[in-house]
C-alpha positions as CSV (number, residue, x, y, z in Angstrom):
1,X,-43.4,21.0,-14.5
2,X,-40.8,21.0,-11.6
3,X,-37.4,20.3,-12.3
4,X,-35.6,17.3,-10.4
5,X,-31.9,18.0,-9.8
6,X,-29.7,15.4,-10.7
7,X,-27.6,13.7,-7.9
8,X,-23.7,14.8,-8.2
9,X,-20.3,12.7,-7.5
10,X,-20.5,15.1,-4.5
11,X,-23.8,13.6,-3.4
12,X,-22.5,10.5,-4.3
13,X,-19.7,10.7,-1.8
14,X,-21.3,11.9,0.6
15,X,-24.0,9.3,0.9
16,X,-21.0,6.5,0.0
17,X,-19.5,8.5,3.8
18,X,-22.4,7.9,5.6
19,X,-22.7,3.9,5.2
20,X,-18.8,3.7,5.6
21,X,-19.3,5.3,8.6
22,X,-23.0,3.2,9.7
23,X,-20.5,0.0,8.7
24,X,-17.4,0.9,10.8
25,X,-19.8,2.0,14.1
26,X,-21.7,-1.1,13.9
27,X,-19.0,-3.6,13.5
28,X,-20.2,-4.5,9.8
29,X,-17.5,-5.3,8.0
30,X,-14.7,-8.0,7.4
31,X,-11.3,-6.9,9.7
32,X,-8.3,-8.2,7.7
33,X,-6.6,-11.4,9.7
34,X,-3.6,-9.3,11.3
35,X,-0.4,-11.2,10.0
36,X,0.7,-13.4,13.3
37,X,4.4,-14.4,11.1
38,X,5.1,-11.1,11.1
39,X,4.5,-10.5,15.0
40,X,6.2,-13.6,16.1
41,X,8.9,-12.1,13.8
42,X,9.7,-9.2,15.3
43,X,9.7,-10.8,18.6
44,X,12.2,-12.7,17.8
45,X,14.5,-10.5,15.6
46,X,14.4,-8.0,19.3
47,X,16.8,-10.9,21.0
48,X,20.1,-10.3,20.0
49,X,21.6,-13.4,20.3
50,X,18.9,-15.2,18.4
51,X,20.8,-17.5,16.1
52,X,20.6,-18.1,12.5
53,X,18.8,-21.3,12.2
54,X,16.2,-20.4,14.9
55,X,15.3,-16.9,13.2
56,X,15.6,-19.4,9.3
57,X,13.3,-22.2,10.5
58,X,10.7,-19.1,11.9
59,X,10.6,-18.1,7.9
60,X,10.7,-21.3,6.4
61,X,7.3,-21.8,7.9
62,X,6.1,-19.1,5.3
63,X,7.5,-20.1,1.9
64,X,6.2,-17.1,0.1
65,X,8.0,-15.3,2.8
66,X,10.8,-17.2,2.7
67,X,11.3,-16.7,-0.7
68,X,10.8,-13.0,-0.8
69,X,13.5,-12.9,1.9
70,X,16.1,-14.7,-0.5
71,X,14.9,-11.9,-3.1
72,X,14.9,-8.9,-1.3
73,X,19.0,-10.1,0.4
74,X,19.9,-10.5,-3.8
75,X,18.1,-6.8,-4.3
76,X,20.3,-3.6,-5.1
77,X,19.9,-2.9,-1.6
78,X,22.0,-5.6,-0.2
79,X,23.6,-7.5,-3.4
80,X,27.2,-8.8,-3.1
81,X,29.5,-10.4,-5.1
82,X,27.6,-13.6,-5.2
83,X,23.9,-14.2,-5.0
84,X,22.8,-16.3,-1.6
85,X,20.9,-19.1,-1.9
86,X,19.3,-20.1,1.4
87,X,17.6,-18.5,4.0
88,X,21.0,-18.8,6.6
89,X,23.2,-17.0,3.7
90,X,20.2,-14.2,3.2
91,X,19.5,-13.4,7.1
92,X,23.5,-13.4,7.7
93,X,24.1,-10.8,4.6
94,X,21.0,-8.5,5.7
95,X,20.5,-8.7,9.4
96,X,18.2,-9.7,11.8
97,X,16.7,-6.5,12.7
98,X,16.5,-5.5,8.6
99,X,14.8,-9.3,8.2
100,X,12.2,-8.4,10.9
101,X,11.1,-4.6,9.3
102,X,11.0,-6.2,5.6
103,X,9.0,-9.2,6.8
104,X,6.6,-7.0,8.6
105,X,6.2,-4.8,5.6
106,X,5.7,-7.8,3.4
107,X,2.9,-9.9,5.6
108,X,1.1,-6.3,6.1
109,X,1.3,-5.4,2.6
110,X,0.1,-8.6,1.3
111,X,-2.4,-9.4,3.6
112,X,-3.4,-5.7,4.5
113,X,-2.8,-2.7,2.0
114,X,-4.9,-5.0,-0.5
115,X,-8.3,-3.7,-2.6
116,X,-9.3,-5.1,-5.7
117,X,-10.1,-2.0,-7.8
118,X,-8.3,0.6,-6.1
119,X,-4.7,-0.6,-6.2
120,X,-3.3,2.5,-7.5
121,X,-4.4,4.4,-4.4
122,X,-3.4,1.6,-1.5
123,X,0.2,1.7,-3.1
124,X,0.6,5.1,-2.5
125,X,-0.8,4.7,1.0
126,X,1.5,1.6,1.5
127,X,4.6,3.7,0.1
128,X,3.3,6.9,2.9
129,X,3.2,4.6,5.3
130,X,6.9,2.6,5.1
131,X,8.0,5.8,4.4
132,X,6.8,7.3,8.3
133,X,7.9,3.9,9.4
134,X,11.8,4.1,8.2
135,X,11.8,8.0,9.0
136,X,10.3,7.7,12.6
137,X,12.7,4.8,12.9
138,X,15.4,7.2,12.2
139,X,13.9,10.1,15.0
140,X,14.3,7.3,17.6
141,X,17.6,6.6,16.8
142,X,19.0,10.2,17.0
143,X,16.5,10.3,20.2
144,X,17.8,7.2,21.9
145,X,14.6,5.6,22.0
146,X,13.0,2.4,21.0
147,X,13.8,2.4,17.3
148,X,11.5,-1.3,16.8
149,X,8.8,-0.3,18.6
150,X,8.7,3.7,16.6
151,X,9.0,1.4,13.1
152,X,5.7,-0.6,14.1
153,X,4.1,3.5,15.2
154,X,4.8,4.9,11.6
155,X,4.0,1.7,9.9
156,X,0.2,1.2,11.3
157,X,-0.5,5.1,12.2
158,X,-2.6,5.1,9.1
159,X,-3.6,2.0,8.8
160,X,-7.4,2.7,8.4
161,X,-7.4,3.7,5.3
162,X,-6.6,0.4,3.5
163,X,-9.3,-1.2,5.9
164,X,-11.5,1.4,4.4
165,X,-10.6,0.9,1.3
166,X,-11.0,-2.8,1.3
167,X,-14.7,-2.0,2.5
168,X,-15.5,0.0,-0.4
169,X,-14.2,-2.4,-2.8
170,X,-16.3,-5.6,-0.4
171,X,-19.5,-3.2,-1.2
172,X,-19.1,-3.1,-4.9
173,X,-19.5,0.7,-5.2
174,X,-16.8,1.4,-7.8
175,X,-18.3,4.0,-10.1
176,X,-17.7,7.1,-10.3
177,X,-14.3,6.0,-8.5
178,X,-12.1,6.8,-11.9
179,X,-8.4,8.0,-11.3
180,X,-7.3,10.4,-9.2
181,X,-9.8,9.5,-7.1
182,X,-9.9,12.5,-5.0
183,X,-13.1,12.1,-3.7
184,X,-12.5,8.6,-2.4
185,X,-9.3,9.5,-0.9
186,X,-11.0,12.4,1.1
187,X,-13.2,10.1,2.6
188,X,-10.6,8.0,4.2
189,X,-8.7,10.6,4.9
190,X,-11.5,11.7,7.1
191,X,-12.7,8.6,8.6
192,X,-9.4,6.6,9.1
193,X,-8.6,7.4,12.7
194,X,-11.8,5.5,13.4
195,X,-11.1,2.6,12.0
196,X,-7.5,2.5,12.8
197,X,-8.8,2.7,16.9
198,X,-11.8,0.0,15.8
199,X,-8.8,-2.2,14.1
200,X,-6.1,-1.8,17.1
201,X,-9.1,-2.7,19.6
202,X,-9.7,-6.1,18.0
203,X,-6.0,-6.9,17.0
204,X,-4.5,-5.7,20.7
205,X,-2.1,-3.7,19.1
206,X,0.3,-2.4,21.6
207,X,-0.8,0.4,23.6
208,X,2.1,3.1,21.7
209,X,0.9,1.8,18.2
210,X,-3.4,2.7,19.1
211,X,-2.2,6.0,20.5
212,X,-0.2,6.6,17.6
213,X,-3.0,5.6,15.7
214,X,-5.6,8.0,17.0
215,X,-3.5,11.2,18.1
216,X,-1.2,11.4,15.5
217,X,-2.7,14.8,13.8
218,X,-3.6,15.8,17.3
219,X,-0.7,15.7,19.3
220,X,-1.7,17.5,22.2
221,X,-4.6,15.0,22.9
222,X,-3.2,12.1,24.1
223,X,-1.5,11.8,27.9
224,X,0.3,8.4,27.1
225,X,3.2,7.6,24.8
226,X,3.6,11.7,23.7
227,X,7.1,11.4,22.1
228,X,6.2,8.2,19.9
229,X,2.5,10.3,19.0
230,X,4.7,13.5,18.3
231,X,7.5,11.4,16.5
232,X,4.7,9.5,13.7
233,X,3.1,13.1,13.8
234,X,6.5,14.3,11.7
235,X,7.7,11.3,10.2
236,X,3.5,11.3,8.8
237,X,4.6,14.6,7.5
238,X,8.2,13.9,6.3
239,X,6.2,11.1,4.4
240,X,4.7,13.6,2.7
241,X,7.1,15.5,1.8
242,X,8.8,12.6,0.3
243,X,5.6,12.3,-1.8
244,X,5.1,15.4,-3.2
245,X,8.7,16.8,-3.4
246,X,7.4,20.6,-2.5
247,X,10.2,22.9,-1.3
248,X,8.1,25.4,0.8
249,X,6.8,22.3,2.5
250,X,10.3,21.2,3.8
251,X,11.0,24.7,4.9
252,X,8.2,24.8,6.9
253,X,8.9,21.3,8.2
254,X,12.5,22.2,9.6
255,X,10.8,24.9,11.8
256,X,7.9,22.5,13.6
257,X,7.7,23.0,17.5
258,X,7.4,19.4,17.3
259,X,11.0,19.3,16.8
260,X,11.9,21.5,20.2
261,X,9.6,19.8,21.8
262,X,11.1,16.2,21.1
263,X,14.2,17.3,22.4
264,X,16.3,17.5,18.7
265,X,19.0,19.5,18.0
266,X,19.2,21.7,15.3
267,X,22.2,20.0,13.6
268,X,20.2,16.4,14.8
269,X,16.8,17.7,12.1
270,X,19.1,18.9,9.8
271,X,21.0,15.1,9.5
272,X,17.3,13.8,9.4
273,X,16.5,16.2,6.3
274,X,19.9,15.2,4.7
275,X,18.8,11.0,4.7
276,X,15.5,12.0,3.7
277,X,16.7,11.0,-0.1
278,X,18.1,7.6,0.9
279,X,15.2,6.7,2.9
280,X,13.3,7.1,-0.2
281,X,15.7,5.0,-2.2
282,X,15.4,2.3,0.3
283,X,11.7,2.4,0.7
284,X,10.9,2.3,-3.1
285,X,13.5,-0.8,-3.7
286,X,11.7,-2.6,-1.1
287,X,8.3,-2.0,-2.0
288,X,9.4,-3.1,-5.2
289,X,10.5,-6.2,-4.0
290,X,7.2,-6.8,-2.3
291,X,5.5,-6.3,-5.4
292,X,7.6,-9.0,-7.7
């Protein structure tokens, strides 16, 4: 009598691979809307001398916006003596350009880093990826570069994996998917880049944001937009760090060619290192804003 081997969770995810893949290649699969608010936002929030009432009636068009914008300018982060009580009050007490980055985070949170089933694990890619986009924010302000357009870079560099992720949960193939879900998150760690490039075809992302997207973990590869790809490839990596907390990581992390090759100082990665904690501080308060 021969003996029939039983399929394994390995098997398992390696066939669950293959039709992510087949679906991603062909096209077959729902792209989530890309947040227009958000984009007309930003735009907006770039002109300095936008006034109050322009950048208010922008939100108010949004009233679940809107009213995470009154919650987030009564948060810890930006709380005064008195809590605020219309939009005006809130974008006057927090800022334009702070307005713009929260509102981005929030319309790409709620309408992107989404999958019934699997929230535990699209948090902590949500939380890796506003951390990147506050640390490479940072980089391009010690490098004099475009701060906005470095924010939007770290932000979207790995946003395949949610769109992943919102495919497996569309196909219904939950099981053996149990906490810590290693092998699921190996898969879109592997196959993310392609659906990042797939996503920033259809949405015409800006040029910067699709390079960042696809050459982020290979630096050397792309010919356009270097610094930005080498500036998500260590705020990716801070990101980590920020995760997991590991000490031999850091050290290794102060010593990346990446750095000489950006152009930092030593004294400029050492100030990066030294607002790693508040960065964390800040991105955890506003995540949990998004979330109430």
């Amino acid at each position: 009598m021969s003996y029939v081997e039983e399929p394994t969770v390995l098997d398992y995810y390696d066939a669950l691979e293959v039709a992510v893949e087949q679906k991603l290649i062909a096209g077959d699969y729902k792209l989530p809307i890309l947040p227009v608010i958000a984009t007309k936002l930003i735009g907006r929030l770039s002109n300095d001398n936008e006034d109050l009432e322009s950048i208010a009636a922008l939100v108010q068009q949004d009233q679940t916006l809107a009213g995470h914008v009154l919650r987030f300018s009564n948060s810890v982060l930006f709380a005064g003596n008195a809590p605020v009580s219309s939009l005006q009050e809130a974008i006057a007490r927090v800022g334009f350009k702070v307005i713009g980055e929260f509102a981005t985070i929030l319309t790409f949170g709620n309408n992107i880093f989404q999958a019934k089933g699997l929230e535990p694990v699209m948090n902590r890619i949500l939380g890796h990826a506003v951390l990147s986009a506050f640390i490479g924010k940072e980089m391009a302000i010690l490098l004099q570069k475009d701060s906005d357009q470095q924010f939007m870079c770290g932000l979207l560099h790995t946003v395949g994996k949610p769109i992943i992720l919102q495919l497996v949960s569309e196909m219904g193939v939950l099981m053996p998917m149990n906490p810590p879900y290693d092998g699921l998150i190996a898969m879109t760690d592997k196959l993310h880049h392609k659906a990042g490039t797939l996503a920033g075809e259809r949405w015409k992302l800006p040029d910067q944001v699709r390079a960042c997207c696809a050459y982020y973990r290979d630096t050397e590869k792309t010919d356009a937009h270097q610094d930005a790809v080498r500036m998500t490839c260590l705020a990716s990596q801070m990101a980590d760090l920020c995760q997991a907390d590991d000490a031999d990581l850091q050290h290794k992390l102060k010593k990346h060619p990446l750095f000489n090759l950006l152009g930092f100082h030593e004294n400029q990665v050492q100030q990066l290192f030294e607002a790693k904690e508040k960065i964390m501080e800040d991105t955890k308060a506003m995540i949990g804003v998004v979330d109430s």
